[in-house]
N, C-alpha and C positions, 0 to 999 in steps of 0.2 A: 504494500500500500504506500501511496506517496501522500503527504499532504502540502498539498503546494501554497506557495505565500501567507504563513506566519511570521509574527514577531517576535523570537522568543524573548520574552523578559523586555515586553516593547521595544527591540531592537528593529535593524534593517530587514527586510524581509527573504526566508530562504525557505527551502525546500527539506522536507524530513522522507526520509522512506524506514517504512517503517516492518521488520522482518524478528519474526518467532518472538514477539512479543516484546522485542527491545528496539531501541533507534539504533539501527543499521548504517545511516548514511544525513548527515547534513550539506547541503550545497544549495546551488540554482540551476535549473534547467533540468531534474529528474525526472526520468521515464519509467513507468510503472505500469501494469493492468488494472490497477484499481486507482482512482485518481479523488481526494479531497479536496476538492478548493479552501483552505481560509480564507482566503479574500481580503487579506492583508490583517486578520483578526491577531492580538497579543495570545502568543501562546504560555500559557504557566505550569508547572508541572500538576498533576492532580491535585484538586484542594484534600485537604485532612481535618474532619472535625472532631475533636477532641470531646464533646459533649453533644451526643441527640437521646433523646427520647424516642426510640422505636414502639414503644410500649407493648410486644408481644414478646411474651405470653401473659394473658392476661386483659388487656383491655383493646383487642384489636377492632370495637369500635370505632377509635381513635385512630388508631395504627395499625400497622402490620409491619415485619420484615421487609416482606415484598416492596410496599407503596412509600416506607422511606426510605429502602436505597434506590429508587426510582426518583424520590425528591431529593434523593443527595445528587443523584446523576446528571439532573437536570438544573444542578445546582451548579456542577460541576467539580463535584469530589469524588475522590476514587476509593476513601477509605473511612469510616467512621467509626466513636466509640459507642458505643450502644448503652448506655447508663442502667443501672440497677433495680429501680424502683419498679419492676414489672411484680407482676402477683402471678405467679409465686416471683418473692426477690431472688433477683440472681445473687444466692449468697451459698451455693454451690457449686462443685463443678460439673453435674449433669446438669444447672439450668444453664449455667454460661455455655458450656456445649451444645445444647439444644439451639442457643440464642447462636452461635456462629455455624451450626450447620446449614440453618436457616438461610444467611448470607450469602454459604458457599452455593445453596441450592437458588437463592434469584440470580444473584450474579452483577449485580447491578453496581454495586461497589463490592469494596471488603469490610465486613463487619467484626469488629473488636468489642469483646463482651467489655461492659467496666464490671470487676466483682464488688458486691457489697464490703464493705469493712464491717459492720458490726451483723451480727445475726436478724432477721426480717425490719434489717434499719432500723430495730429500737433501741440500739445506743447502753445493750448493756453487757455482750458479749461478741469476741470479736469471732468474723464469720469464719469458714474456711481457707484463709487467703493460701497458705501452702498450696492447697487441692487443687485448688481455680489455675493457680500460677505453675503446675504441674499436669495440668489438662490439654486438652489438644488443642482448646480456646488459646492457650497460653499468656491468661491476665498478667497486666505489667500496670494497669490503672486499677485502684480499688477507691470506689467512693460512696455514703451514703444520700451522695446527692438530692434536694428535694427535704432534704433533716439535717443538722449538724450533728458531727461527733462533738457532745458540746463537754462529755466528762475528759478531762486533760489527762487521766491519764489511762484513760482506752487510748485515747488519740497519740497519748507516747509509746503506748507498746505495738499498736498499728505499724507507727514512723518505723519501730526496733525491727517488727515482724518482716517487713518488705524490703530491708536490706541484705535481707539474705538470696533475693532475686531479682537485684537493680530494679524491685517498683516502686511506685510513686504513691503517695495518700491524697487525691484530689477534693479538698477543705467545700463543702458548703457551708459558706461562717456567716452564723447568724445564731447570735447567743438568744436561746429559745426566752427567758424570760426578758429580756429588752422585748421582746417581739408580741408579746403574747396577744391575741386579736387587731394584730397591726395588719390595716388595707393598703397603705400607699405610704409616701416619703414621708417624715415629718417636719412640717416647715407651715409655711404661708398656706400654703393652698390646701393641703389638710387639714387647717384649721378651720381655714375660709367652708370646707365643705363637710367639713364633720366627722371627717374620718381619724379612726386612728390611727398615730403619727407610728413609722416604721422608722426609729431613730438610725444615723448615719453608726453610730457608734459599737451599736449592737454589729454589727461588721467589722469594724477596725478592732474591737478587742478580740474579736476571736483571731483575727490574723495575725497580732502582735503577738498573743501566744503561742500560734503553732507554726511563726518563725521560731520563735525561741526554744519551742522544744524539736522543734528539725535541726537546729544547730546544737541542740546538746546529744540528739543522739547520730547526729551524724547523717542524717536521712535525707530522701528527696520528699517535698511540701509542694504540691500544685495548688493557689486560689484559684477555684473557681469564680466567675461571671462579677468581677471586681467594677464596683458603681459608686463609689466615695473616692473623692480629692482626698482624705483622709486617709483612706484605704492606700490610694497610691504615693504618700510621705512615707507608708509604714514598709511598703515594699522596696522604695527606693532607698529606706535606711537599712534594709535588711539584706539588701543587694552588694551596697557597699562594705556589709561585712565580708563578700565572697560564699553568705550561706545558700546551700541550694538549695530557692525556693524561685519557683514561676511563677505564671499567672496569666489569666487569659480574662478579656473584657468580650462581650456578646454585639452585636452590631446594632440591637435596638436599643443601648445604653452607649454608641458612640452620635445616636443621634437622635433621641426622643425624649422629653423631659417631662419631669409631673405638670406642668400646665394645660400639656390632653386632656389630665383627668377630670377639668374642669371646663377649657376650652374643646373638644374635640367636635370635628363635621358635627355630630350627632346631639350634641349637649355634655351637660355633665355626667358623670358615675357612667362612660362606657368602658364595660369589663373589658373589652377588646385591650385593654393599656392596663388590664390589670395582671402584674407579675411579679416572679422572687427571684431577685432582690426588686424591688419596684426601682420604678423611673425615677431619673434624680433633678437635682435644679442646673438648669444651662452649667454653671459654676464647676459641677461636678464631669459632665459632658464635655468639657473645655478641657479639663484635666485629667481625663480618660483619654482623649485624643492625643493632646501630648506625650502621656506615658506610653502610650504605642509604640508615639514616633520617635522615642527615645530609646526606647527597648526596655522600662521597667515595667511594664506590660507585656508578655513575650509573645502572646497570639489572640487572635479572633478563634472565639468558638461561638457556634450559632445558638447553644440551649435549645434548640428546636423541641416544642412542648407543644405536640396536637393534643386539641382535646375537640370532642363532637359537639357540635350546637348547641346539645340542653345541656352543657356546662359551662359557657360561655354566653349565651344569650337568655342571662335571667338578673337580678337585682345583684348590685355590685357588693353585698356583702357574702353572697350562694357561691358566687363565679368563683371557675376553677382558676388556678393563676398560669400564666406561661402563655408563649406567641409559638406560631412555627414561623421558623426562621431559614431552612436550608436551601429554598429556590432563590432567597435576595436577600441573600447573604454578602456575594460579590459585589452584589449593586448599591448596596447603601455602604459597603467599604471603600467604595469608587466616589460617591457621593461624599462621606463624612470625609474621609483621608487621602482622594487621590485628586481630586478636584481640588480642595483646597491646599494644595501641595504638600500635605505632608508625608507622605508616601510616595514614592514611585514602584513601578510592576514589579521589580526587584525586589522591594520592602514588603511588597504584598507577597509574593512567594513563600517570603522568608516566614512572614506572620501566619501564611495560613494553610500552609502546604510543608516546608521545613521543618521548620522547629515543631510544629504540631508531630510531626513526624517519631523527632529526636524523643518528646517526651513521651512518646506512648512506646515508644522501642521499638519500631517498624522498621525495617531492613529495606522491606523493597519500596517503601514510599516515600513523599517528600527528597525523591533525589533529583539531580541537576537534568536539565532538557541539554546532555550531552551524546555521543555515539557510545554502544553499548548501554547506556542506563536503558531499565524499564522505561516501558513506553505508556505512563500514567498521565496524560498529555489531557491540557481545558485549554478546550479556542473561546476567547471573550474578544466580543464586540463593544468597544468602551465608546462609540460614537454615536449610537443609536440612543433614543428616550421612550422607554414604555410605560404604558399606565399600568397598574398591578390589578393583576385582575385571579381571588383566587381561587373560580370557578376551573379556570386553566390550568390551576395547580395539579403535581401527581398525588401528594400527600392526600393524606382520606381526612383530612381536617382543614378548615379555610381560616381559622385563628389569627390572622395577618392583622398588622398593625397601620400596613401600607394599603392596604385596601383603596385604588380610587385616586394614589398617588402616584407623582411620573417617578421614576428613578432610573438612572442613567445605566447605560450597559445592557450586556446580553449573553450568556453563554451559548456557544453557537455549537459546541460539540463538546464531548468527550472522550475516553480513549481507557479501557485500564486493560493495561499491560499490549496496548497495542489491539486492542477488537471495540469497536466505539459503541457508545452505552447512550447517546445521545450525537442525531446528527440533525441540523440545523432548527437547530433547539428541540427535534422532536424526538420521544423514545424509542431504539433501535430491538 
């Protein structure tokens, strides 16, 4: 196969031919029997999400296997983690195996179970991480996602427990009693509308301690879907010690703020903008963006959270929380961070396809669009504007927050390991 006129990394335009699943051949002028046009589209290496919610087994109302790596594909990722919180919790290693045979049988990406850290997420015992990490799933992320590990020291023997197979303990921080019946941010506008306030803090202190107990035992600490200016001093003091900890920011918390919840098309209290961690003040949006583009933020993860109509289109205190995110994903990246210069397609690789890579221990993804590497290959059109429409969507859930909004770009194809999983935007 050839795919003629890409950018890679918005470079000059060449020619890839593409043979037994790796890039074979870069140049201009290649001949082939099978011919792709890009059309002058940037090419990236496959994106990598580090956090979706496939939600099967369990609630395939919502979701299935199938129809989110079919919205990852069409998202333009070639690899996703698949988080915990299904019924039954993957906090075994016959559900994390179930959860990636699933994967291998659509095909659509590659699915990476996350295992639970504590037993069915209730934070009092920890699950089987050995087992998972010795399965053929082969877990390297374990997270209670959706719950915090909020007792310190589960959360230290977790950190001890996964360094005996380079994994990672990916934090959803949010200290349960700061939170407790908290709907949205708390500030101004949740005063103004009565809701209760989901204070900034109850995040930053669970962060500051599980840097500090990742640097006492040595271990690697992911923050998940970090949405506090606060949050990002705490990481950028933690970074400067040298401790290994990351951290990944969501793309509706690089550009959506609680004022929705008050202003949105629709009036006040629409759930559609209701999520965990909720939207934060411009202030905080402003300084998510930077830390991105600074690298104390190390990746874009989408938190992709379908949920079905009658849990999102009912009074804003019922509503399920969470958006799906993995169809425009790229596009509000492009939007918040590439438009406004803080990124270039390089930066964007690195944030959403590399280093996502590096953290989950993936071998064959997140590598360079060179000869010989896998052929994990996303054509985007960064030139085109489309309204979001997500009747269109693959995802069995329409939960979008962009509904009815233009956003810029387009993924025009996809490619994993060289056989395309979407071709000109459409599924293959």
């Amino acid at each position: 196969m050839i795919i003629r006129n890409v950018r890679i990394l918005g470079g000059e335009p060449v020619d890839l031919r593409i043979a037994d699943g790796v890039i074979a051949e870069i140049g201009t002028g290649l001949q082939g029997d099978e011919v792709v046009d890009g059309a002058g589209a940037v090419a990236l290496p496959g994106l990598v999400d580090l956090h979706t919610h496939l939600r099967e087994p369990g609630r395939e109302d919502a979701e299935t296997v199938q129809t989110g790596t079919q919205s990852a594909a069409r998202g333009g990722y070639t690899a996703v983690h698949a988080m915990a919180n299904t019924s039954p919790v993957a906090d075994t290693a016959g559900v994390v195996e179930q959860v990636w045979r699933l994967g291998r049988e659509f095909g659509h990406c590659d699915v990476h179970p996350v295992g639970a850290v504590t037993v069915g997420l209730e934070g009092r015992q920890l699950a089987e991480l050995g087992a998972m990490a010795d399965s053929a799933a082969r877990v390297r992320v374990f997270s209670d996602d959706g719950r915090c590990v909020d007792d310190a020291v589960l959360m230290r023997r977790a950190l001890e427990y996964v360094k005996a197979f380079d994994g990672v303990v990916a934090q959803h921080a949010q200290e349960p009693r700061l939170t407790e019946g908290a709907q949205m941010n708390e500030g101004v506008v949740s005063g103004r509308l009565g809701l209760t306030g989901w204070p900034a803090v109850a995040e930053e202190a669970i962060i500051a301690r599980d840097c500090l107990l990742a640097a006492h035992v040595g271990s690697r600490l992911h923050v998940c879907h970090v949405s506090t200016a606060g949050s990002v001093e705490i990481l950028r003091w933690a970074k400067s010690k040298g401790w290994n900890v990351t951290a990944e920011v969501t793309p509706h918390h690089l550009l959506l703020t609680d004022d929705l919840v008050e202003e949105s098309p629709v009036g006040a209290y629409n759930p559609i903008y209701k999520v965990n961690p909720p939207l934060r003040t411009r202030a905080d949006v402003e300084a998510l963006r930077a830390a991105l583009a600074d690298g104390t933020i190390d990746i874009v993860a989408t938190d992709h959270a379908p949920h079905p109509v009658e849990d999102k289109e009912t009074e804003w205190s019922a509503a399920a929380m969470g958006m799906v995110g993995l169809e425009t994903a790229l596009c509000v990246v492009q939007a918040a961070m590439v438009d406004t210069g803080l990124l270039d397609w390089a930066a964007v690789a690195e944030r959403m396809s590399v280093v996502p890579a590096r953290i989950g221990r993936l071998a064959g993804q997140g590598r360079p669009l060179a000869v010989g590497e896998p052929a994990n290959i996303t054509l985007y059109d960064p030139s085109v504007r489309t309204e979001v429409d997500p009747s269109a969507f693959a995802s069995k859930s329409r939960n979008t927050p962009y509904e009815g909004m233009t956003l810029p770009g387009r993924v025009v194809a996809t490619f994993l390991r060289g056989r395309p999983t979407v071709l000109e935007g459409k599924l293959v």
